[in-house]
FILUM-961561 format. One line per field, with one value per residue (C-alpha): residue number from 1; x, y, z. Coordinates in steps of 0.5 Angstrom, whole numbers. Each point is the difference from the previous one (the first is absolute). Layout:
# residues N
resi <- NUM, ... $
u <- X, ... $
v <- Y, ... $
w <- Z, ... $
***
This chain:
# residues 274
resi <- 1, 2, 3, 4, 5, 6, 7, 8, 9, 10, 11, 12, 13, 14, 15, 16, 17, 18, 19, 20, 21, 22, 23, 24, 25, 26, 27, 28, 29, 30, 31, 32, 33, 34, 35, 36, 37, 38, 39, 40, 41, 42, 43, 44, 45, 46, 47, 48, 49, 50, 51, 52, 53, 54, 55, 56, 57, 58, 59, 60, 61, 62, 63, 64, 65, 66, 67, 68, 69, 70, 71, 72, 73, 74, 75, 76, 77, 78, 79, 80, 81, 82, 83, 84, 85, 86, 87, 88, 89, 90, 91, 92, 93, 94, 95, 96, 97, 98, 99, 100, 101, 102, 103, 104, 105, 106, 107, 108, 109, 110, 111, 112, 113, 114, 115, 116, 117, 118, 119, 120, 121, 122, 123, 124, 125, 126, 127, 128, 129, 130, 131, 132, 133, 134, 135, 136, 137, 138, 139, 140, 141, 142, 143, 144, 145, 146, 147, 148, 149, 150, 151, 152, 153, 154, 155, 156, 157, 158, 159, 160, 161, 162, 163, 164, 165, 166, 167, 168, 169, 170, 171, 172, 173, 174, 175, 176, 177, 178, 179, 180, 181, 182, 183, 184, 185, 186, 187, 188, 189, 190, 191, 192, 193, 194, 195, 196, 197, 198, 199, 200, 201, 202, 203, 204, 205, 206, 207, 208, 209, 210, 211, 212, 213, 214, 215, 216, 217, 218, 219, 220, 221, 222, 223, 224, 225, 226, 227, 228, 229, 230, 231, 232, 233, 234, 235, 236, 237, 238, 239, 240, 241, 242, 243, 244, 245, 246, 247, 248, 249, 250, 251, 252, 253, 254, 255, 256, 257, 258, 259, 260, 261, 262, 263, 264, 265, 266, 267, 268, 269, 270, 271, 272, 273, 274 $
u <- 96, -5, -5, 5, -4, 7, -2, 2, 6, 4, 0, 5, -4, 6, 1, -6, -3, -7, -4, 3, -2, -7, -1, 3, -4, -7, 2, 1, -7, -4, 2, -4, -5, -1, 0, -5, -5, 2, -3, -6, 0, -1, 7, 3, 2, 6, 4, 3, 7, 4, 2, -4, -3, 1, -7, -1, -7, -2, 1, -3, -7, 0, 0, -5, -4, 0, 1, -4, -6, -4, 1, 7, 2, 6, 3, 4, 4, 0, -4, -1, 0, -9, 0, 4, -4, -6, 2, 2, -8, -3, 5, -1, -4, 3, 3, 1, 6, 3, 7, 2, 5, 4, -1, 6, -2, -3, 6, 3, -6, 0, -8, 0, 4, -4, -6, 4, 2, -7, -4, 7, 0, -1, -5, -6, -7, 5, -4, 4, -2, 2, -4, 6, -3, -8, -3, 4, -3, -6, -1, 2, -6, 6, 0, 6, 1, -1, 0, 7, -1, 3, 8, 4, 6, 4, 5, 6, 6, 3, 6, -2, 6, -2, 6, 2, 4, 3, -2, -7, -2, -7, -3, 2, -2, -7, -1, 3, -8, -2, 5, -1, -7, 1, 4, 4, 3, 5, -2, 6, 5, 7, 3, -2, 3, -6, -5, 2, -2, -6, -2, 1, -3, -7, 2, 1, -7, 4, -5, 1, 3, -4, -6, -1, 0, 1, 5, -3, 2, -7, 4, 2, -6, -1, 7, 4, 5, 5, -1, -1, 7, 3, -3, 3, 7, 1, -2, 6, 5, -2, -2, 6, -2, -7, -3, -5, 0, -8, -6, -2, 5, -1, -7, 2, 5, -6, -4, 7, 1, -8, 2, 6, 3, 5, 2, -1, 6, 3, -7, 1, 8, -3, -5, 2, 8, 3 $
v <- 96, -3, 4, 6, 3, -3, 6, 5, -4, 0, 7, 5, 5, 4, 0, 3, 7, 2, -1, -6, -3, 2, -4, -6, 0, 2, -6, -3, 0, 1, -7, -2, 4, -3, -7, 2, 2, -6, -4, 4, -1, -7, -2, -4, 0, 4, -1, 7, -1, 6, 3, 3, 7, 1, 0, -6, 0, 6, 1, -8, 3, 6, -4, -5, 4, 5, -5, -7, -3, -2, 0, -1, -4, 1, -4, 2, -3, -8, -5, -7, -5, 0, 7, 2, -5, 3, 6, -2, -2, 6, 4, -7, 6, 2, 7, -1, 1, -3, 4, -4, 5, -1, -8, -3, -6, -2, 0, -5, -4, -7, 0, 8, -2, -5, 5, 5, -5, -2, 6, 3, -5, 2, -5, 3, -2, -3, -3, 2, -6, -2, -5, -2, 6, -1, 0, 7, 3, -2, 4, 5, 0, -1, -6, -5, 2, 6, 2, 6, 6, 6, 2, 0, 5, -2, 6, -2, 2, -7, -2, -4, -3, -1, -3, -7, -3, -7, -2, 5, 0, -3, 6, 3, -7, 0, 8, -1, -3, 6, 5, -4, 2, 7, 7, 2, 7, 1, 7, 1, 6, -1, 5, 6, 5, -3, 0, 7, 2, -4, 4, 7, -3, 0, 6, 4, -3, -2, -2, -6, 0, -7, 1, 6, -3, 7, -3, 2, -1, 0, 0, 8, 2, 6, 1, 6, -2, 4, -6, -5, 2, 0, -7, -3, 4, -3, -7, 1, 3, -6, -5, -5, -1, -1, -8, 2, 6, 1, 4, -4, 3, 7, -1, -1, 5, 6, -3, 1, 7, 2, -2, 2, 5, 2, -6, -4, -2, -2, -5, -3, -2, -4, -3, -2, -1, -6 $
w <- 349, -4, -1, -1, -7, -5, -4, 5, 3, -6, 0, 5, 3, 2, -8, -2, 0, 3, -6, -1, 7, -1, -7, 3, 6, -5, -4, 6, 3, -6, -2, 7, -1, -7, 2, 5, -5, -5, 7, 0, -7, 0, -3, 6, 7, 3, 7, 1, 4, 4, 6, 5, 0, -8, -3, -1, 4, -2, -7, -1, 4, -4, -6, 1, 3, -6, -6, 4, -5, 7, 7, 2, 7, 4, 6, 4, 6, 3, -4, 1, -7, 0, 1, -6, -4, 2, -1, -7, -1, 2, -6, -4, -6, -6, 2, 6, 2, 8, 3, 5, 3, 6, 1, -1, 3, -6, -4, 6, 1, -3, -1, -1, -6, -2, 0, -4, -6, 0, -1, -5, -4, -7, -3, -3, 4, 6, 7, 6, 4, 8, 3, 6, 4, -3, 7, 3, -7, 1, 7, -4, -5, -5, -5, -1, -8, -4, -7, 1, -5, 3, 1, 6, 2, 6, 3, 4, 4, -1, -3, -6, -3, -7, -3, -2, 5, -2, 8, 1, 7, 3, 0, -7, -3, 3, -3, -6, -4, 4, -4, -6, 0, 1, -3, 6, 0, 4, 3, 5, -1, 1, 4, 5, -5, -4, 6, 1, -8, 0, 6, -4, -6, 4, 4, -6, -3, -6, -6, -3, -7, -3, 3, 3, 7, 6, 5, 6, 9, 3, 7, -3, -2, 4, 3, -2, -5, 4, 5, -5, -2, 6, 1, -6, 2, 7, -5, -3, 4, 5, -5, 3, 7, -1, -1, -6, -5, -3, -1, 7, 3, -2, 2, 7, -1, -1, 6, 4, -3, 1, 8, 1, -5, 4, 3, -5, -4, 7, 0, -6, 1, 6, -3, -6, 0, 1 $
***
């Protein structure tokens, strides 16, 4: 897919010893963690592009909350064109930093779009102006133009195809300003057996080699690691039949187990098999 991490596709994990795993998947996420802070840094704006379940959210919110100059903002969930703009006016500061996380109808909405490459334009001192939805913004007690200094970080589950194709698509045609504007880490792992050891890498709470960053599952805090081993085993073992392997999953996995310890593998292989 395109927003499999190429580092990581390239390499056969079958081919690699542990060790190796776990420096491949440390570069991995440390590369999102240090586009994270070059946002919170002010360097530039960063789309943040992968499957479900695998950190994205969580190390982003982490990040910013962490290494943000000033207040940071979030949206997540459905949102109209006037909407964003005005969300984008209320994080219009130097410093701050917008996640918009979860809102992929903003990267397949025309006038979404439109409000994106306004506020990511990279010209100095840019005014971000919208006068079509001027009456509706005034209702809202926000003004039709606005000096932007913040930065943005956009999350997202979809499928972003980046490149270049002699017949390129409406959709991919409409984005591609938005890209330009933007780095874009492709923060998705390319395989189960790839999941299945970044999942052992939090468990183990591994510590980064580059920056120091202990790697952590919140959902196994307080879980005996008897029963965290028992959860990432049944993963594996059963990691073909299931719809999603992620740290989401295992989540649901240790309230399965809490409820049912003796009855819940069986629960499990009904609820999230295919």
């Amino acid at each position: 897919m395109s927003y499999v991490s190429p580092f990581l596709a390239k390499l056969e994990i079958s081919n690699l010893s542990d060790a190796d795993r776990l420096i491949a998947l440390d570069r991995h996420y440390t590369q999102l963690r240090k586009f994270v802070k070059g946002v919170c840094e002010d360097k530039f704006h960063l789309i943040v592009n992968g499957d479900a379940g695998m950190g994205k959210t969580e190390i982003t919110n982490e990040i910013v909350e962490k290494e943000a100059k000033a207040q940071p903002y979030s949206i997540s969930g459905t949102i109209s064109p006037v909407k964003l703009f005005g969300k984008f006016q209320d994080a219009r500061k130097k410093g701050n930093v917008l996640i918009i996380d979860d809102t992929d109808k903003v990267l397949e909405d025309q006038e979404s779009l439109e409000v994106l490459k306004g506020v990511l334009d990279t010209r100095k001192d840019k005014i971000v102006d919208w006068e079509k939805y001027s009456t509706a913004l005034q209702k809202s007690n926000k003004k039709s133009q606005f000096k932007y200094e913040g930065r943005c970080i956009i999350i997202t589950n979809k499928v972003l195809r980046t490149a270049p194709q002699d017949t390129p698509t409406v959709i991919q045609q409409r984005i591609a300003p938005v890209l330009s504007r933007c780095h874009y880490f492709k923060a998705g792992v390319p395989s189960n057996q790839w999941k299945i050891a970044a999942i052992r890498m939090y468990q183990s709470g591994f510590v980064s080699e580059f920056d120091g960053y202990k790697y952590e599952l919140r959902c196994f805090r307080g879980v005996s690691e008897d029963d965290q081993n028992q959860i990432v085993q049944w993963l594996e073992d059963n990691g073909d039949d299931l719809r999603e392997i992620s740290f989401r999953t295992c989540a649901m996995l240790v309230e399965l187990q809490k409820q049912e310890p003796d009855f819940w593998q069986e629960m499990a292989q009904s609820s999230l098999g295919y």
